[in-house]
TIRO-2110 file (N, C-alpha, C; in Angstrom, 1 decimal):
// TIRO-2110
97.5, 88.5, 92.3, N, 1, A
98.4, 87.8, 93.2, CA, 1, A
99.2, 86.7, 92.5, C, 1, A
100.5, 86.7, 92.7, N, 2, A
101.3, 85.3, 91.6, CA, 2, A
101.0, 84.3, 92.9, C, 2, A
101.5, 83.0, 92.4, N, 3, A
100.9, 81.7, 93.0, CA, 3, A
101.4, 81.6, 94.6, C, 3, A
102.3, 82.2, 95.3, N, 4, A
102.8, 82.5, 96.6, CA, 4, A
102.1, 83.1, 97.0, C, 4, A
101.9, 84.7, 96.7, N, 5, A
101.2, 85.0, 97.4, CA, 5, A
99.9, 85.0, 97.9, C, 5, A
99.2, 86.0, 99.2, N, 6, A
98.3, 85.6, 99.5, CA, 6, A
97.4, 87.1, 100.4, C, 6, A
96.2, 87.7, 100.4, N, 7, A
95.5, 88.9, 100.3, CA, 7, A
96.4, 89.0, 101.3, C, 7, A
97.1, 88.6, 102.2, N, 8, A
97.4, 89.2, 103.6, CA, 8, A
99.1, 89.5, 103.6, C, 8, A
100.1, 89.2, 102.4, N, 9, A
101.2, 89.3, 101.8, CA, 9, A
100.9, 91.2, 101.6, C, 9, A
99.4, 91.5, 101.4, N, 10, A
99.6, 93.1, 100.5, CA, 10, A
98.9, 93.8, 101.5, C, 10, A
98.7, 93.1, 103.0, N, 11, A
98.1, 94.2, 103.6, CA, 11, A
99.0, 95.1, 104.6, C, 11, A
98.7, 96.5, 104.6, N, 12, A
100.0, 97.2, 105.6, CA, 12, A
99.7, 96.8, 106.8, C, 12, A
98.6, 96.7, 107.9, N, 13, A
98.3, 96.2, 108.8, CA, 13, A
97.6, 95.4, 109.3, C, 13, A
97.9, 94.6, 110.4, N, 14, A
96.5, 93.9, 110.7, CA, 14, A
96.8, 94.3, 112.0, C, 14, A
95.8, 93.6, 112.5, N, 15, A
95.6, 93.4, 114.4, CA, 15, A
96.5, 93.6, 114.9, C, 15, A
97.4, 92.2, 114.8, N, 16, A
98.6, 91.7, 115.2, CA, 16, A
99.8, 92.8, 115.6, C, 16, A
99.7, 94.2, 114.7, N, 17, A
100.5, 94.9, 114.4, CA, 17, A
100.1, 96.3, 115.0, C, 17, A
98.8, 96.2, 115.3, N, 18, A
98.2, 97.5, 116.2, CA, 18, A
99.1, 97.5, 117.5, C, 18, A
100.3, 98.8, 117.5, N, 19, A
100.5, 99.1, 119.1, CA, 19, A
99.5, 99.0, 120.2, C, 19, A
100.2, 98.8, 121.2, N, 20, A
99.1, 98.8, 122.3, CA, 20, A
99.8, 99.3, 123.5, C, 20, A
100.7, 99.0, 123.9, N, 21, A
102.2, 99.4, 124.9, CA, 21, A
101.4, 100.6, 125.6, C, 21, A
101.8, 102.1, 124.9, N, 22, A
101.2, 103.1, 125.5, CA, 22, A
99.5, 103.0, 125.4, C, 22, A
98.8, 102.0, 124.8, N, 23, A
97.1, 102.2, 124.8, CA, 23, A
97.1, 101.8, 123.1, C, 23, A
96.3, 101.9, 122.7, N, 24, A
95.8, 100.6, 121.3, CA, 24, A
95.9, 102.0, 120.6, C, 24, A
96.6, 102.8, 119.7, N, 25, A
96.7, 103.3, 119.1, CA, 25, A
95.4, 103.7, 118.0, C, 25, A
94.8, 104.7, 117.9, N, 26, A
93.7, 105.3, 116.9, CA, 26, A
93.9, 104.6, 115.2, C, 26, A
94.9, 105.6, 114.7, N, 27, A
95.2, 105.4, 113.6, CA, 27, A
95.2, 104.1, 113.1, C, 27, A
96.4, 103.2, 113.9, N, 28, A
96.7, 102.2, 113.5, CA, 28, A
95.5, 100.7, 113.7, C, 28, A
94.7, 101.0, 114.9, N, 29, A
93.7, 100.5, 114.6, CA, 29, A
92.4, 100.5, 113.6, C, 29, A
92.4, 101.6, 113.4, N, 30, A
91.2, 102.0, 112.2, CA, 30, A
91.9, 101.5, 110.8, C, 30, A
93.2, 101.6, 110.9, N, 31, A
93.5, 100.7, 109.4, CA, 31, A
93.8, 99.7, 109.6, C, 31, A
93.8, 98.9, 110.7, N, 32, A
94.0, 97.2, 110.9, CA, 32, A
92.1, 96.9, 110.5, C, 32, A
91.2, 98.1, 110.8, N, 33, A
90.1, 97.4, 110.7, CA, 33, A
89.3, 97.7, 109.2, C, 33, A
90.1, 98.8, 108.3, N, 34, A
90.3, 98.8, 107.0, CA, 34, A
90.4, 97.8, 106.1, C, 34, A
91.6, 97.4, 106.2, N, 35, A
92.2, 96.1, 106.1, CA, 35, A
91.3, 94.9, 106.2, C, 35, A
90.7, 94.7, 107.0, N, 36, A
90.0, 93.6, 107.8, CA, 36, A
88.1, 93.7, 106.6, C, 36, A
88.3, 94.8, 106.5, N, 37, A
86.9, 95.0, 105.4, CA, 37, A
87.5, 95.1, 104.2, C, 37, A
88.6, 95.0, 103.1, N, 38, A
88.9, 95.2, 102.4, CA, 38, A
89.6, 93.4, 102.1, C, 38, A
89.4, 92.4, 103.1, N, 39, A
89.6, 91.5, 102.5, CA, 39, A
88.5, 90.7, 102.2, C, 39, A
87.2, 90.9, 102.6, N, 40, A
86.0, 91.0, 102.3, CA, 40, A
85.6, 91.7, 101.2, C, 40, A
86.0, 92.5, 100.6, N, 41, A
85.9, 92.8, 99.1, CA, 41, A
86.5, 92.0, 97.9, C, 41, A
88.2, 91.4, 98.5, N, 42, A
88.5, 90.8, 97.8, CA, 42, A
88.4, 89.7, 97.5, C, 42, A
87.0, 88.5, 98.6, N, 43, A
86.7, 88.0, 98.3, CA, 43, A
85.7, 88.1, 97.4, C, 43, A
85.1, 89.4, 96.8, N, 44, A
83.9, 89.9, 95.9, CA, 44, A
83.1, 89.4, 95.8, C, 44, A
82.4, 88.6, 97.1, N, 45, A
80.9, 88.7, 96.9, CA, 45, A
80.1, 90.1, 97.8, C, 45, A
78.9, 90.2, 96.7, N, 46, A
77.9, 91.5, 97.4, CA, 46, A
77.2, 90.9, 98.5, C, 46, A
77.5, 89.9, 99.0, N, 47, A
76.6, 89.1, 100.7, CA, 47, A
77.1, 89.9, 101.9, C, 47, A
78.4, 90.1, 101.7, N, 48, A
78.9, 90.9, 102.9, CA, 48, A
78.7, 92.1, 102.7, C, 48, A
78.0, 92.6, 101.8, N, 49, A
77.7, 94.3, 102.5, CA, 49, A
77.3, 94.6, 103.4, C, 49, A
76.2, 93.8, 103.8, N, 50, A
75.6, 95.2, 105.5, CA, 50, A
76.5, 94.6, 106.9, C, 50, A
77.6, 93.6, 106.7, N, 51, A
78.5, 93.8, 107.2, CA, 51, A
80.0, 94.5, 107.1, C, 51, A
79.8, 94.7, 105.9, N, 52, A
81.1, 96.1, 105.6, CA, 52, A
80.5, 97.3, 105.8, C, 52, A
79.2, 97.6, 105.7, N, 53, A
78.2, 98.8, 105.7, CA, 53, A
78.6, 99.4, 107.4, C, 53, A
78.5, 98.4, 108.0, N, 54, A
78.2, 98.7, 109.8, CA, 54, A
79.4, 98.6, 110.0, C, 54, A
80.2, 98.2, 109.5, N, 55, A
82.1, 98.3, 110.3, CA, 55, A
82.4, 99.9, 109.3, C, 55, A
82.3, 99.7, 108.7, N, 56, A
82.7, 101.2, 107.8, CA, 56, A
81.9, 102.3, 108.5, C, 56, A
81.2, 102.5, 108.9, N, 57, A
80.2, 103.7, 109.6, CA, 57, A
80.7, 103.8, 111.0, C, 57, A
81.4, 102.8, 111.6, N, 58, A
82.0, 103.2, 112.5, CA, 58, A
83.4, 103.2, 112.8, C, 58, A
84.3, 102.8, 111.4, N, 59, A
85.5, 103.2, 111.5, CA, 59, A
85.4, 104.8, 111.4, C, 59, A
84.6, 105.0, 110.3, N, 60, A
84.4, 106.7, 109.9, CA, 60, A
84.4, 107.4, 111.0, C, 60, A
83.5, 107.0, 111.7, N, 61, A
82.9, 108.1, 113.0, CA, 61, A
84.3, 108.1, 113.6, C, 61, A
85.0, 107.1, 113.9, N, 62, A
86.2, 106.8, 114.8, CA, 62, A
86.8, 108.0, 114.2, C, 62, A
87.2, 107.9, 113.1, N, 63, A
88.4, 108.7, 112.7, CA, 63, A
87.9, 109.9, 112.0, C, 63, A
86.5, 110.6, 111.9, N, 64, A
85.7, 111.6, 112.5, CA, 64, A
86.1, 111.9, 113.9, C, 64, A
86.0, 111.7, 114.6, N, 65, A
86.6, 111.9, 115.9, CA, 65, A
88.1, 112.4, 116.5, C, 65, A
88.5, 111.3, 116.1, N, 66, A
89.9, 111.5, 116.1, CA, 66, A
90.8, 112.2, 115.1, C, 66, A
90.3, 112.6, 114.2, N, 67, A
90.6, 113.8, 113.2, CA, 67, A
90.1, 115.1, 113.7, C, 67, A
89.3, 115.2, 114.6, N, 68, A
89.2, 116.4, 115.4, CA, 68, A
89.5, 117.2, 116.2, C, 68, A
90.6, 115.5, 117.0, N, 69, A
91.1, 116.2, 118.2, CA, 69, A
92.4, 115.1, 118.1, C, 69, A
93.5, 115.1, 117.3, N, 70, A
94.5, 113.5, 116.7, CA, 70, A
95.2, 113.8, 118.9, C, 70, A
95.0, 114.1, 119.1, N, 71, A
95.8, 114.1, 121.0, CA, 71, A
95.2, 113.2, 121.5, C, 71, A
94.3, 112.8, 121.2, N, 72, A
93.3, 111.7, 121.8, CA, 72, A
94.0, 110.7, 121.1, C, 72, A
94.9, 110.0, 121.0, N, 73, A
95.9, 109.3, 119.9, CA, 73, A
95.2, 107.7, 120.1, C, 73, A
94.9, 107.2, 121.5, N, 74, A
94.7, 106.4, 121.4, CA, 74, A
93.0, 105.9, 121.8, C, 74, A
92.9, 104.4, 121.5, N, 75, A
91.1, 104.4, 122.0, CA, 75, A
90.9, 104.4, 123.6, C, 75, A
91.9, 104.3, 124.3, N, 76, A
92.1, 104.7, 126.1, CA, 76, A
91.7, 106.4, 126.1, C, 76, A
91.8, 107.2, 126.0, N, 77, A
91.9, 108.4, 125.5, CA, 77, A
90.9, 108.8, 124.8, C, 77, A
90.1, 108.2, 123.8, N, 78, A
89.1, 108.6, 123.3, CA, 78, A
87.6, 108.2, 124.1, C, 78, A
87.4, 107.2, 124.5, N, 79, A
86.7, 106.7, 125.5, CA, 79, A
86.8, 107.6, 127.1, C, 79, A
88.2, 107.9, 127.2, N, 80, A
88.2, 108.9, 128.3, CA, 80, A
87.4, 110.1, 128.4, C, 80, A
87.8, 110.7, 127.1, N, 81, A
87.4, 112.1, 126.8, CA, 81, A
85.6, 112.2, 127.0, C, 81, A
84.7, 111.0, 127.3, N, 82, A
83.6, 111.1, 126.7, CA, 82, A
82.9, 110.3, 128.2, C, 82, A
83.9, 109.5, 128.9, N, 83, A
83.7, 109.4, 129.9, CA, 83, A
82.3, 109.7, 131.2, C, 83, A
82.5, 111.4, 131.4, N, 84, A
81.6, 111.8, 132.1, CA, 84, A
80.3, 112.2, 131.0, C, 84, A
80.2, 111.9, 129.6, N, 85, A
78.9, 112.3, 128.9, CA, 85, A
78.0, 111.6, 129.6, C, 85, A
76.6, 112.2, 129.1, N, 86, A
75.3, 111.1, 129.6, CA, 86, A
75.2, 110.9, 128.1, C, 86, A
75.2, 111.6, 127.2, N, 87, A
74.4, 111.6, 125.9, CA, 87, A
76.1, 111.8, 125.0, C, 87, A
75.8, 111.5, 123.9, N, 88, A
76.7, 111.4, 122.5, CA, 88, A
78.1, 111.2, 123.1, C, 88, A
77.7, 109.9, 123.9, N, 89, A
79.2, 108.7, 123.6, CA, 89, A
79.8, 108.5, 122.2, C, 89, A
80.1, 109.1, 121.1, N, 90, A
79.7, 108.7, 119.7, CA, 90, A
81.1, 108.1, 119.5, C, 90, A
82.4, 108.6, 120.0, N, 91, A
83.6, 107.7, 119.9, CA, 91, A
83.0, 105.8, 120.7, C, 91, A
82.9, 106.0, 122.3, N, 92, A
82.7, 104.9, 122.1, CA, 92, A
81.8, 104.0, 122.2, C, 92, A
80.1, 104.3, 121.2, N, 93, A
79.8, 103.8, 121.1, CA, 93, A
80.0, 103.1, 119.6, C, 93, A
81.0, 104.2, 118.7, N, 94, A
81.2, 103.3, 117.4, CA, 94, A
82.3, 102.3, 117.9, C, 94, A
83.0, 102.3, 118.8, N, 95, A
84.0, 101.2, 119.5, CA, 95, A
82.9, 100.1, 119.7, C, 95, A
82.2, 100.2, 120.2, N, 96, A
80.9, 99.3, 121.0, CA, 96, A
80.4, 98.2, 120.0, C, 96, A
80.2, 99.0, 118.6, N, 97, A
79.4, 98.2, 117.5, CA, 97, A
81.1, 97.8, 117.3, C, 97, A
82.3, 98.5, 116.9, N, 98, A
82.7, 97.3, 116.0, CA, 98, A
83.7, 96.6, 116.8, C, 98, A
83.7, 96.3, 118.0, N, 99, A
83.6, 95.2, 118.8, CA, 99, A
82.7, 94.0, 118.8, C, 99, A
81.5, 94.4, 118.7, N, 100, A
80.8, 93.6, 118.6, CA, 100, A
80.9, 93.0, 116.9, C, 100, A
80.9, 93.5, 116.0, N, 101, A
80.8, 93.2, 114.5, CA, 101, A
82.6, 92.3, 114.7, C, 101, A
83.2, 93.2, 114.8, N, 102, A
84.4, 92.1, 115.3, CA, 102, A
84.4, 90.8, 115.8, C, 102, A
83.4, 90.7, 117.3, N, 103, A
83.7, 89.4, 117.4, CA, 103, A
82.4, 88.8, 117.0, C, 103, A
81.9, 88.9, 115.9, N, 104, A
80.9, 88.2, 115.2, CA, 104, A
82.0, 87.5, 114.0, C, 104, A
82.9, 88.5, 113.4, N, 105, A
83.9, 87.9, 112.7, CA, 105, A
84.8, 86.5, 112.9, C, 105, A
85.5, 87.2, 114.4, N, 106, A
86.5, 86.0, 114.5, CA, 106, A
86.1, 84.8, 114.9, C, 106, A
84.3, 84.6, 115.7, N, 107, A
84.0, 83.5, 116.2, CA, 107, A
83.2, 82.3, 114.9, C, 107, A
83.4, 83.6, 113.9, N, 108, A
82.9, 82.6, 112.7, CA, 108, A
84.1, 82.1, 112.1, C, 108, A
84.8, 82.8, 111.9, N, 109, A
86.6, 82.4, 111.6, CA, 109, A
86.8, 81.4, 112.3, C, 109, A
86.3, 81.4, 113.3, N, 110, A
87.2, 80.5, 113.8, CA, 110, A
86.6, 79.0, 114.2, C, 110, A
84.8, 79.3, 114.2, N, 111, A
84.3, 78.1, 113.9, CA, 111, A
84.8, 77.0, 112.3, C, 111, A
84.9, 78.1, 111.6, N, 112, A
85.2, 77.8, 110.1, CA, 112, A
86.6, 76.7, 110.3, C, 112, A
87.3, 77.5, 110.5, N, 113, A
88.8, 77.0, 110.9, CA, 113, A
88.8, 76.0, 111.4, C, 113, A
88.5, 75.6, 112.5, N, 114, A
88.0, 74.1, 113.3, CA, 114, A
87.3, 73.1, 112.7, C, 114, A
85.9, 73.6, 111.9, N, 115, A
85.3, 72.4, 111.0, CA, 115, A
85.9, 72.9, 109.8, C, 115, A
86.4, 72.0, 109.3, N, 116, A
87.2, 72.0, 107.3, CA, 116, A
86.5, 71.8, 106.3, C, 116, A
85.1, 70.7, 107.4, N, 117, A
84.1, 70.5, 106.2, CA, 117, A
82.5, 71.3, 106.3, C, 117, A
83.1, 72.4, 107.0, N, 118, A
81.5, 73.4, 107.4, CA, 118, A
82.2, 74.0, 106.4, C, 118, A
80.7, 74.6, 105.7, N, 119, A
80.5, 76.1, 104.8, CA, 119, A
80.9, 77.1, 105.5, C, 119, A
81.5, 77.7, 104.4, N, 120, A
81.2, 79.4, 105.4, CA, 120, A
79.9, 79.8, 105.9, C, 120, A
78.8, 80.1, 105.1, N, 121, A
77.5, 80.4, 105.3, CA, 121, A
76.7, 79.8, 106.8, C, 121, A
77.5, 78.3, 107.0, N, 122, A
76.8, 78.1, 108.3, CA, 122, A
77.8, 78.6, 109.5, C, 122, A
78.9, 78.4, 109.1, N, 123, A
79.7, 79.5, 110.6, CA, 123, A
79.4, 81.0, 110.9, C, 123, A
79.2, 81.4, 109.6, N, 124, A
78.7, 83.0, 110.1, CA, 124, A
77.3, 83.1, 110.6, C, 124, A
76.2, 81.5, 110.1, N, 125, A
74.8, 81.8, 110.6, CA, 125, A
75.0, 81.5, 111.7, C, 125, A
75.7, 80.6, 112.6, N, 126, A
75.6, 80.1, 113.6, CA, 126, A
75.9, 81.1, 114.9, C, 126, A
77.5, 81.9, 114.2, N, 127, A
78.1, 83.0, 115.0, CA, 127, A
77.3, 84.0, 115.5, C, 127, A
76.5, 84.7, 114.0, N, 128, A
75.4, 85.8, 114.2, CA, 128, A
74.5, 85.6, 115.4, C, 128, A
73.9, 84.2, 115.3, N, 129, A
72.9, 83.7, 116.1, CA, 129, A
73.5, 83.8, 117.9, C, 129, A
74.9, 83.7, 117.7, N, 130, A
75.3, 83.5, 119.2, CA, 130, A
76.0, 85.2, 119.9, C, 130, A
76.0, 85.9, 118.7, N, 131, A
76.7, 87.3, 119.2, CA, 131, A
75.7, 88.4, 118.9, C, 131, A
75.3, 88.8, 117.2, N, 132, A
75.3, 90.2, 116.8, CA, 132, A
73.4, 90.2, 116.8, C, 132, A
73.2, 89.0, 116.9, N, 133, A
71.7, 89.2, 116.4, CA, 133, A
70.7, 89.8, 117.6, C, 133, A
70.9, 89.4, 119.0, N, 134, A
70.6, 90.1, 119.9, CA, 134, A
70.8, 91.8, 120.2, C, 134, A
71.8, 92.5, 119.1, N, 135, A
71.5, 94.0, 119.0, CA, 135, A
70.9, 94.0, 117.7, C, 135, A
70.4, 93.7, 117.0, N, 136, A
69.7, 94.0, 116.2, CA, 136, A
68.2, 94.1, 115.8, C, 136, A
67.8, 94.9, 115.2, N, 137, A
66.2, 95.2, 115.2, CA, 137, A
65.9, 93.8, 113.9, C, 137, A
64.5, 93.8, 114.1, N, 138, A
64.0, 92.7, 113.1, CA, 138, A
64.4, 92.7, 111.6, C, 138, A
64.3, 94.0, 111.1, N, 139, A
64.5, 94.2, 110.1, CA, 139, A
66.1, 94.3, 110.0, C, 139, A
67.2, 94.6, 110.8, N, 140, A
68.1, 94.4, 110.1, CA, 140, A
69.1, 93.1, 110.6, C, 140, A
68.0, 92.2, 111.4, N, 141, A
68.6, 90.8, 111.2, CA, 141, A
68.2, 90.3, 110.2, C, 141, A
67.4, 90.4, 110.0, N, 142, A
66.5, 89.9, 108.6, CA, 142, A
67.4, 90.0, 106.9, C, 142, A
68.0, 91.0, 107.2, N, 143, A
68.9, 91.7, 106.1, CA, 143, A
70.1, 90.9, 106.4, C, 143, A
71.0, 90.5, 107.8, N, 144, A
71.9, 90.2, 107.6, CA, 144, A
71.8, 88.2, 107.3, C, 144, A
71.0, 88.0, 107.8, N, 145, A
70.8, 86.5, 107.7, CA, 145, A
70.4, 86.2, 106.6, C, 145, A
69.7, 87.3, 105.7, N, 146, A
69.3, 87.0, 104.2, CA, 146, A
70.7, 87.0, 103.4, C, 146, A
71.6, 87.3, 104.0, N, 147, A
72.7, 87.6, 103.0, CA, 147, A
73.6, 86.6, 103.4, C, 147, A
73.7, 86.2, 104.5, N, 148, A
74.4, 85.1, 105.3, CA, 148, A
74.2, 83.9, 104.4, C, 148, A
72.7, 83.6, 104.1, N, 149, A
72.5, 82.4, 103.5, CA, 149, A
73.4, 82.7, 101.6, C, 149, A
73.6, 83.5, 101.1, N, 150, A
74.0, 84.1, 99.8, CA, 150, A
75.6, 84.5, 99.9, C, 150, A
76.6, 83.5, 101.0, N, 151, A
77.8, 83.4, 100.9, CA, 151, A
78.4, 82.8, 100.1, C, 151, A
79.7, 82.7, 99.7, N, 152, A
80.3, 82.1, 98.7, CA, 152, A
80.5, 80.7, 99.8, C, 152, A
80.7, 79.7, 98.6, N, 153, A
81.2, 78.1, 99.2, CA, 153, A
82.4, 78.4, 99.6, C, 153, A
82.7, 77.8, 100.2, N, 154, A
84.2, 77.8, 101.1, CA, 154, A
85.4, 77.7, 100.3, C, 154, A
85.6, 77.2, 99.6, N, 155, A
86.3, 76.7, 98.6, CA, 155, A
86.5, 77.9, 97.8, C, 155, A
85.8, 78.4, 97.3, N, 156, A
86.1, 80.0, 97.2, CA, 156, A
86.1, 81.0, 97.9, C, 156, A
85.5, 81.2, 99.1, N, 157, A
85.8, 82.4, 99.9, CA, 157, A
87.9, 82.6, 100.4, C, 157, A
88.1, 80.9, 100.7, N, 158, A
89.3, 80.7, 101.0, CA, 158, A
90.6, 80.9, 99.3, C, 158, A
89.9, 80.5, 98.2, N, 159, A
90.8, 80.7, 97.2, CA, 159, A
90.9, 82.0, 96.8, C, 159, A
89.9, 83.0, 97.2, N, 160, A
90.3, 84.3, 96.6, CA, 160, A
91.3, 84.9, 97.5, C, 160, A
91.3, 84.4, 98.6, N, 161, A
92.6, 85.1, 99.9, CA, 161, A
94.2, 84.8, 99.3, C, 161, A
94.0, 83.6, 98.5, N, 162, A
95.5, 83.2, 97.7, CA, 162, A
95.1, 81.6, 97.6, C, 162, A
96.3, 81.0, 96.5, N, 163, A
96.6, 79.7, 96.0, CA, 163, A
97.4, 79.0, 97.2, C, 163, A
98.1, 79.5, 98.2, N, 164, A
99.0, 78.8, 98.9, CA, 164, A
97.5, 79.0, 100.3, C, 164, A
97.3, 77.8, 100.2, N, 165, A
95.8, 78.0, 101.4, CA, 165, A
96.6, 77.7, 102.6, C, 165, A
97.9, 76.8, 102.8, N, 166, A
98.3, 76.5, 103.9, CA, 166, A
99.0, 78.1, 104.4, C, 166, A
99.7, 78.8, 103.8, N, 167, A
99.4, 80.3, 103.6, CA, 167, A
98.3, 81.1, 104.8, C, 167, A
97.4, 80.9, 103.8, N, 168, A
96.1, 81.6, 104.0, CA, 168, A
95.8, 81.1, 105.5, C, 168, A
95.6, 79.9, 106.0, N, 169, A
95.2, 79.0, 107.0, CA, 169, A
96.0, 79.9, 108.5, C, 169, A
97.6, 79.9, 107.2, N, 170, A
98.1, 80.4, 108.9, CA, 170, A
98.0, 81.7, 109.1, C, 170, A
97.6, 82.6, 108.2, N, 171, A
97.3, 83.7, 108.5, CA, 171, A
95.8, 84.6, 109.3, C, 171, A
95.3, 83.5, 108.8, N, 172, A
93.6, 83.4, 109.5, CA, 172, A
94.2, 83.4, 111.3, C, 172, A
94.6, 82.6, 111.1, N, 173, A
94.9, 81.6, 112.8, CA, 173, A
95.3, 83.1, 113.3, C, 173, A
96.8, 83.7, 112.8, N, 174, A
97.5, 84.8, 113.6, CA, 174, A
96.5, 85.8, 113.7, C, 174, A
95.5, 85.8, 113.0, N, 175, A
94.4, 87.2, 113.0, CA, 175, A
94.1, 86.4, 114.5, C, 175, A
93.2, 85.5, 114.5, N, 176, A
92.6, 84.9, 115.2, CA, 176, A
93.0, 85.4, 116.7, C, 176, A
94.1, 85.1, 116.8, N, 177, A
95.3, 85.2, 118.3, CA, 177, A
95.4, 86.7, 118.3, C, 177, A
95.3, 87.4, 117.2, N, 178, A
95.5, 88.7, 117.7, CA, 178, A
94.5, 89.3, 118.1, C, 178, A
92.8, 88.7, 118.1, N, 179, A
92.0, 89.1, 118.6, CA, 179, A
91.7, 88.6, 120.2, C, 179, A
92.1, 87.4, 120.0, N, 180, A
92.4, 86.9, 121.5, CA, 180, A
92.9, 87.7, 122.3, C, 180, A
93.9, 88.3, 121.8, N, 181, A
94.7, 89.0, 122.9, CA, 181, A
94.9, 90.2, 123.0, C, 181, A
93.7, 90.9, 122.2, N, 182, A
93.4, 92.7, 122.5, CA, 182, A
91.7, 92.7, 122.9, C, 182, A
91.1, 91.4, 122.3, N, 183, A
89.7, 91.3, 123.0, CA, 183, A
89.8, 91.8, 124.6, C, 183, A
90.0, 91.6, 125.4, N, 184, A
89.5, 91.9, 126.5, CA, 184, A
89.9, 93.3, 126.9, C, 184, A
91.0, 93.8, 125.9, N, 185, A
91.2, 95.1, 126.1, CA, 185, A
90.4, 96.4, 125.7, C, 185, A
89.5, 95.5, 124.9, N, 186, A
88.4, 96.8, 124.1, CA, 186, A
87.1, 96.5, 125.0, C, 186, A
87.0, 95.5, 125.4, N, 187, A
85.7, 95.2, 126.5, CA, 187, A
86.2, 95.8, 127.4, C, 187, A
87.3, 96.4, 128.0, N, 188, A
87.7, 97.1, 129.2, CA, 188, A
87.5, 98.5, 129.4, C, 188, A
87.6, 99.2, 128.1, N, 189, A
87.4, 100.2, 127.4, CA, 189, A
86.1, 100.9, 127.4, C, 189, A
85.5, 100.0, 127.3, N, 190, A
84.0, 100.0, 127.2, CA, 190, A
83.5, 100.5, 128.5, C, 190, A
83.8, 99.1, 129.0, N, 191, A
83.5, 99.4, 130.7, CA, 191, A
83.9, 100.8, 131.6, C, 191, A
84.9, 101.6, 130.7, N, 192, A
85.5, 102.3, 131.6, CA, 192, A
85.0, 103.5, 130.7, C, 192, A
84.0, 103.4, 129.6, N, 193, A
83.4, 104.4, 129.5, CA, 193, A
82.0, 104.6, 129.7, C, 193, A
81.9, 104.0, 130.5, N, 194, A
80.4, 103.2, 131.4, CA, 194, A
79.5, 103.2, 130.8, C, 194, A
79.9, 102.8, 129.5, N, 195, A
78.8, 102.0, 128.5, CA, 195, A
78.5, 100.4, 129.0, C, 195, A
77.9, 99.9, 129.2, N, 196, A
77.9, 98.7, 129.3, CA, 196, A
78.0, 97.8, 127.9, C, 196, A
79.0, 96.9, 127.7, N, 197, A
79.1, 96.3, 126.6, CA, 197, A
78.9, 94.1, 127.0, C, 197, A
77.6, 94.1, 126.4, N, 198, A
77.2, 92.9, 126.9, CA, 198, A
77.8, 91.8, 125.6, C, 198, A
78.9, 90.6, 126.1, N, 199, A
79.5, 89.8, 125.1, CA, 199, A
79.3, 88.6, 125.6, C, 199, A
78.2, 88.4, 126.5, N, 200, A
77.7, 86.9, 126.7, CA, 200, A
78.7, 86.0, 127.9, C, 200, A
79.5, 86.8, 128.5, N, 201, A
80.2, 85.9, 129.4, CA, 201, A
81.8, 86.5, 129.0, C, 201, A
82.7, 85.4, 129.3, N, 202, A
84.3, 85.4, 129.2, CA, 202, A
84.5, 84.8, 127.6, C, 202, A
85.4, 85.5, 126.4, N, 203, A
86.0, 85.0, 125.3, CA, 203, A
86.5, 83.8, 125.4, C, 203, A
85.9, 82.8, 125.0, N, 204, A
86.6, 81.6, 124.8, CA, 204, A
88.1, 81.2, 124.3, C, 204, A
89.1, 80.4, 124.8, N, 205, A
90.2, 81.0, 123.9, CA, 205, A
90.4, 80.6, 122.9, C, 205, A
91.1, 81.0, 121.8, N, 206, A
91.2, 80.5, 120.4, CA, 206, A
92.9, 80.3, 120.5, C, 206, A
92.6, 79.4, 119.5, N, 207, A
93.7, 78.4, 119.0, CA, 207, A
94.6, 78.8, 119.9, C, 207, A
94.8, 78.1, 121.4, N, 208, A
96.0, 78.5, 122.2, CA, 208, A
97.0, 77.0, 121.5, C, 208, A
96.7, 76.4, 121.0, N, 209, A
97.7, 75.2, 121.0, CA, 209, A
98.7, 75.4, 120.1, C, 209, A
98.1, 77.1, 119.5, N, 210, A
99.4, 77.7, 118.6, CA, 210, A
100.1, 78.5, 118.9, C, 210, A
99.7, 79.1, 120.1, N, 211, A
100.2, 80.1, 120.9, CA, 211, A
101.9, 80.0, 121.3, C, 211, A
END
């Protein structure tokens, strides 16, 4: 990357950019959430795997699914189709987990973002503790908090995203808002494939003062 740019200058999509008009689009979702794991690589540490492990397993299934049957175009439609199942919700229950892994992401993002002088390692301990660790079995909290504490310093997690951090800052923020404002659309989703999807209450809102 030369000194302007910044990881999110080279990505094809994010969130922000997921249609939603006719229903949240398949395709373009699963590579907004591509994307979303692949800048986590380019921060290159090996801490974040069993959280690229568990978003990748169910982008796959997703697009397992919808490579089956591409008419189901969108996640309104895939969740429909599966609707009256009792057993192998498997579209959306891989929606289910990376909802949930999702907003384990942005609420660490965005605790981060707010304190300038927190670590990363304690915004994601803190997030896990308040979102993802309640579905998880012993052993594989144990795995994610072990790796939680083996984050990079902030100071590098943020430098590997690019040199222009004011950049970086406001690109974090627009992710941030674009989760704001499809979040309740994938909790809706859920509900209407009468999974029950438990997120602790109503989404807090994020950075409205930039809205």
């Amino acid at each position: 990357m030369s000194a302007t740019q910044t990881y999110f200058d080279q990505v094809s999509k994010s969130y922000a950019d997921v249609p939603f008009e006719q229903g949240v689009d398949v395709p373009s979702f699963i590579e907004a959430t591509e994307n979303l794991i692949k800048m986590f690589d380019v921060v290159g540490s090996a801490a974040f795997t069993p959280m690229k492990v568990e978003m990748q397993e169910g982008v796959d299934k997703l697009n397992e699914i919808y490579s089956s049957n591409p008419a189901n175009n969108t996640l309104e439609k895939l969740v429909q189709s599966e609707a009256n199942y009792y057993y192998g919700k498997e579209a959306t229950e891989s929606l289910l987990w990376l909802v949930r892994d999702l907003r384990f992401i942005f609420e660490s993002l965005k605790q981060n973002q707010e304190k300038p002088n927190e670590e990363i390692a304690e915004s994601f301990s803190e997030a896990y503790n308040r979102t993802l660790v309640k579905h998880h079995n012993m052993i594989i909290a144990q795995m994610f908090q072990i790796a939680i504490t083996t984050f990079p310093v902030r100071a590098d997690f943020y430098g590997k995203l690019g040199q222009d951090q004011a950049r970086v800052s406001q690109e974090i923020k627009r992710l941030l808002l674009s989760f704001e404002k499809n979040h309740p659309r994938h909790r809706d989703l859920l509900y209407q494939g009468q999974l029950r999807l438990d997120l602790s209450g109503p989404l807090p809102p994020l950075y409205t003062m930039w809205s």
